[in-house]
Structure formats: structure tokens, C-alpha cells
C-alpha positions in Angstrom: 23.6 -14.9 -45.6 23.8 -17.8 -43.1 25.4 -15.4 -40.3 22.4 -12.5 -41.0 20.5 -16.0 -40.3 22.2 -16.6 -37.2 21.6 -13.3 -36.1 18.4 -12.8 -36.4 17.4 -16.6 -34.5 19.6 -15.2 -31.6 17.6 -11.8 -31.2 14.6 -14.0 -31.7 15.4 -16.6 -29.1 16.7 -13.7 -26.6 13.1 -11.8 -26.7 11.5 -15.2 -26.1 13.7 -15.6 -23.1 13.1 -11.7 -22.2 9.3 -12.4 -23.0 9.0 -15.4 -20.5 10.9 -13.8 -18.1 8.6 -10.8 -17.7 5.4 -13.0 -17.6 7.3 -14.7 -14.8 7.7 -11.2 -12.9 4.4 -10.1 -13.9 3.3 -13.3 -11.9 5.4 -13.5 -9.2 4.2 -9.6 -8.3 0.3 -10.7 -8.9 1.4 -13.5 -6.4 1.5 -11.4 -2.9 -0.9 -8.9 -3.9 -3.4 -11.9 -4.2 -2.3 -13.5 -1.0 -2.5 -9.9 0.5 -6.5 -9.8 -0.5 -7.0 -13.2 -0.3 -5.8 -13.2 3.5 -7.2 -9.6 4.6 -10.6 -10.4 3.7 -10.5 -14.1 4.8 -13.5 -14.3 7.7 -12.9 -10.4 8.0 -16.6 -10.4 8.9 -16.5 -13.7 11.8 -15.5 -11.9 14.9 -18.1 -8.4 16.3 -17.0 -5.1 16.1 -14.2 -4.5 19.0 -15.0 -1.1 21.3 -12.2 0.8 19.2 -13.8 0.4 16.1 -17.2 0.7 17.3 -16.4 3.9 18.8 -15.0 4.5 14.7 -18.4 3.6 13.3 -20.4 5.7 16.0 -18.1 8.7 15.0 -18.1 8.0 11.2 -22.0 7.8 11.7 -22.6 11.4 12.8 -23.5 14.5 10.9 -20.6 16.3 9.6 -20.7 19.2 12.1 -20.5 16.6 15.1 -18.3 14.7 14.0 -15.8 17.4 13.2 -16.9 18.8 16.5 -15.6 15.6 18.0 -12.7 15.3 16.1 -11.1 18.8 16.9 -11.5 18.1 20.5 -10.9 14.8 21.4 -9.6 12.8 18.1 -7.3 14.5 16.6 -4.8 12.2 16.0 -7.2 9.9 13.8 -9.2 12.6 12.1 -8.0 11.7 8.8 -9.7 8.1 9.5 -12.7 9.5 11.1 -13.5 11.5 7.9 -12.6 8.6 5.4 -14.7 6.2 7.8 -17.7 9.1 7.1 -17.8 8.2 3.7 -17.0 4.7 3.5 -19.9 4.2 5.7 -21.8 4.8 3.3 -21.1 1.1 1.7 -22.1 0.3 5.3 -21.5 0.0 9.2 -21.3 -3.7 9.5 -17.9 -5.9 10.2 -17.3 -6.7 6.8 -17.9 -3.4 5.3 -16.0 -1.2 7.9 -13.0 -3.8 8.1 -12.5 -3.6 3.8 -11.1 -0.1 4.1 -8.4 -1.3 6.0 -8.6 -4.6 4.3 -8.2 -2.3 0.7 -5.4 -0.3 2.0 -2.8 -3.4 2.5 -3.6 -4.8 -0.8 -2.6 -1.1 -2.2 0.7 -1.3 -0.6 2.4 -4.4 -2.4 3.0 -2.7 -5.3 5.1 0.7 -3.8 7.0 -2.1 -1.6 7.7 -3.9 -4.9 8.5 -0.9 -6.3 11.0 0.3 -3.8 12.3 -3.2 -3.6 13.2 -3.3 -7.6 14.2 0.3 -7.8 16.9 -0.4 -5.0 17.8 -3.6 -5.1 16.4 -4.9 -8.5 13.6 -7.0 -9.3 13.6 -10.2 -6.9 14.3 -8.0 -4.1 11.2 -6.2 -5.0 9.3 -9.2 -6.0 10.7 -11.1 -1.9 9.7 -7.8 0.1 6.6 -7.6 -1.2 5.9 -11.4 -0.2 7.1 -11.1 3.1 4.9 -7.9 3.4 1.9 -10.4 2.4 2.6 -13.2 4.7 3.5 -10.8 7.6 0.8 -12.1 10.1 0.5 -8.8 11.8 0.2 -6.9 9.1 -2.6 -9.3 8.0 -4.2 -9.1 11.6 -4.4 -5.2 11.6 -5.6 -5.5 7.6 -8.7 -7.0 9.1 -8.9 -4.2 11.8 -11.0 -0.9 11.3 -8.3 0.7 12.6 -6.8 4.6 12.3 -3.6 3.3 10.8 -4.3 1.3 8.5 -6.2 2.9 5.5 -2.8 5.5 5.9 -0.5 2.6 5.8 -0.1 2.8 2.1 0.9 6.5 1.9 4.5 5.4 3.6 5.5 2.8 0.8 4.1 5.5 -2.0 5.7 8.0 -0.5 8.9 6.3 -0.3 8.9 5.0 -3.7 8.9 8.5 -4.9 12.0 9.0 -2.7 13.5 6.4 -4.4 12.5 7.2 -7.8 13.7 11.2 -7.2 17.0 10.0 -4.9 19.4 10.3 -8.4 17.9 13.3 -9.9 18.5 15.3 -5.9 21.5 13.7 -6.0 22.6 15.5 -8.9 21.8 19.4 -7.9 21.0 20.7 -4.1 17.5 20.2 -3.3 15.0 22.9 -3.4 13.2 24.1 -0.1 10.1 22.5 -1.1 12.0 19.5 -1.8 13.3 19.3 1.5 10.3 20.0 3.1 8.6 17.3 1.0 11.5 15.2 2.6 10.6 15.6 6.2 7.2 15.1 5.4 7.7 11.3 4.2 9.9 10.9 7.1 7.8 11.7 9.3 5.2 9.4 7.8 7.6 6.3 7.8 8.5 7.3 11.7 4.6 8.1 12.8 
């Protein structure tokens, strides 16, 4: 009786442990996502729009047929921004309203870098590149940019993560042509 006792105030005092040491990760992952909002949106409004992202909010200001009009023949290469701009506008053209899209879009990619992080390397990896993400002061500086690249930023570390999370199950058979197209793809978006 005294060992079922024994027993039973071990698995207790283990799941407290395992209990407390979740809450810990749980907070330690809250941790650089705050800092990552918390520092993209800090006097994100104080400086005027630059000429670049003027020129953005002019575009993302026109009717649809214009704009697409000026995005086939002279922006291609940020058309995907353009068109997200269009309708984000919609919240507004001043500084504060145009940089929170970009602003957004970093805070939304601490968790896949997290994710890739633990899935690799195990949790405090996960929990330590996501922190050095957040206090990155250039990827803080072009947070509070309206900016092509940066509401796409997060696509890389999602993208990624899914890598990661599929790497053992390719590993196991020969990948599939759409698998290896869906390959190049996220390579491409970690090179571009």
C-alpha cells in the first residue's frame, strides 16, 4: 500500500513539474511575440510617409483597373503588395495605418520561427530564434516600413515550418512531383 502511495505522489509531483514547465514555455514564446508588437508599432506613426511608400499608397489608392494597369507594366515585382495595400487602405492611408500591415506581418512570423526552432533543435532553440528574430533591429526597422517585403515576410518561416514538419514523412518514400515542385517553391521564397 505504501509503495502504490509512493507512486502515485511521484506521477503527481512529475505533472506539476511538467505543468510548470509548459507555463514557463508558453511564456517565454508570448515573450518575443510581445516585444515583436510592442517594438513594430512603437512611434510607427512619428516620421512622414517616405517617397517609396507614398508612391505604395498612391498606387493602393486607385481604382482596380488602374492599378492593375500599373502593376502589369511597371510593378510587377511588388504586385502582390500593391493589391494587399488596395485593401488595407481601406483602414486608411495615413503613416500609422499603412505601416501596421507591415507592422502585423512580423508579429505573425515568431511563431513559424519558434516552430522551426523547436521542431529542429527542440524547444529553447525555438523559444532563442524567435527572440533574436524580435530584437533584430533591422527587422524591427523594416516592421515599421510600408514596404513590398514585408507583409510577405511571414510566408518564408510558414513555409518552412511545413518543410520541417513534412522533412521525416519525404524522408521515408520518394517525393511526389507536386511535392518537389512545392519544394522549389519555398526555396525560392527563402532565397527571393
Amino acid at each position: 500500500l505504501k509503495a502504490s502511495h509512493k507512486f502515485a505522489g511521484a506521477a503527481i509531483a512529475r505533472s506539476d513539474q511538467t505543468e510548470k514547465r509548459e507555463s514557463l514555455t508558453h511564456f517565454l514564446l508570448f515573450l518575443p511575440l510581445g516585444l515583436v508588437a510592442a517594438l513594430s508599432f512603437y512611434a510607427i506613426a512619428d516620421k512622414s510617409l517616405w517617397l517609396d511608400e507614398a508612391f505604395s499608397v498612391a498606387l493602393a489608392r486607385l481604382g482596380w483597373s488602374e492599378m492593375w494597369r500599373v502593376i502589369t507594366e511597371r510593378e510587377a515585382n511588388m504586385g502582390l503588395y500593391h493589391v494587399l495595400l488596395h485593401y488595407w487602405a481601406r483602414l486608411g492611408t495615413g503613416e500609422f495605418a499603412v505601416r501596421a500591415l507591415s507592422a502585423i506581418a512580423a508579429t505573425l512570423s515568431i511563431a513559424p520561427v519558434y516552430g522551426i526552432g523547436a521542431r529542429l533543435f527542440g524547444v529553447s532553440t525555438g523559444i532563442i530564434a524567435a527572440l533574436l528574430l524580435a530584437l533584430n533591429a533591422f527587422f524591427i526597422q523594416h516592421a515599421q516600413e510600408a514596404k513590398a517585403p514585408q507583409p510577405i515576410v511571414p510566408s518564408a518561416p510558414w513555409g518552412t515550418l511545413d518543410l520541417a514538419k513534412r522533412r521525416s514523412e519525404w524522408l521515408d518514400r520518394s517525393p511526389q512531383p507536386y511535392q518537389r515542385l512545392w519544394l522549389v517553391l519555398v526555396y525560392k521564397g527563402l532565397v527571393n
